[in-house]
C-alpha positions, 0 to 999 in steps of 0.5 A: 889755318891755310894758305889756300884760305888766306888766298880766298880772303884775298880774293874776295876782299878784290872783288866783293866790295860789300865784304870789304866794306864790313871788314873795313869797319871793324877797327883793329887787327883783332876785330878784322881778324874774328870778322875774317874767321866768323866769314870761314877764312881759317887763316891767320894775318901772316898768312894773308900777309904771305899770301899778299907777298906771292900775288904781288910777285905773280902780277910783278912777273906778269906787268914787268915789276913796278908797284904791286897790285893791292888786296889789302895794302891799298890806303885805307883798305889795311889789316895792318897798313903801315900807309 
C-alpha cells in the first residue's frame, strides 16, 4: 500500500472517464476497492482518503480557499461519499 498509489488512482479517476465509469459501476467499498487493486493501485480507501485531503489542501493554496476540488467526493463519483 502507498500513498504514491493512492495519488495515481486519484489522477486518473480525473482524467480517465472511462476508469471512473468501471469504478463508478461496482456498488460498495468492498467492490470499488478489488476493482481498484486488480487495475494495480496497491493502496487502501484511507489513503486514497489522505491522498484526497493533500490535494485539496494544494489546490486551497493555489484558488485561496473555498471548496475543494473533487476526485472522488463529487456526487455520485464516491468510494464512501457521505453526499
Amino acid at each position: 500500500m502507498s500513498k504514491e498509489a493512492a495519488q495515481a488512482f486519484i489522477e486518473k479517476m480525473k482524467s480517465d472517464h472511462a476508469f471512473r465509469a468501471r469504478v463508478l459501476a461496482e456498488e460498495g467499498v468492498e467492490a470499488r476497492m478489488a476493482l481498484i487493486g486488480a487495475e494495480g493501485f496497491d493502496c487502501s480507501a484511507e489513503e486514497i482518503g489522505a491522498a484526497q485531503d493533500d490535494w485539496d489542501a494544494e489546490l486551497d493554496d493555489v484558488v485561496g480557499g473555498g471548496q475543494p476540488g473533487c476526485a472522488l467526493y463529487e456526487p455520485a463519483c464516491s468510494l464512501y461519499c457521505p453526499y
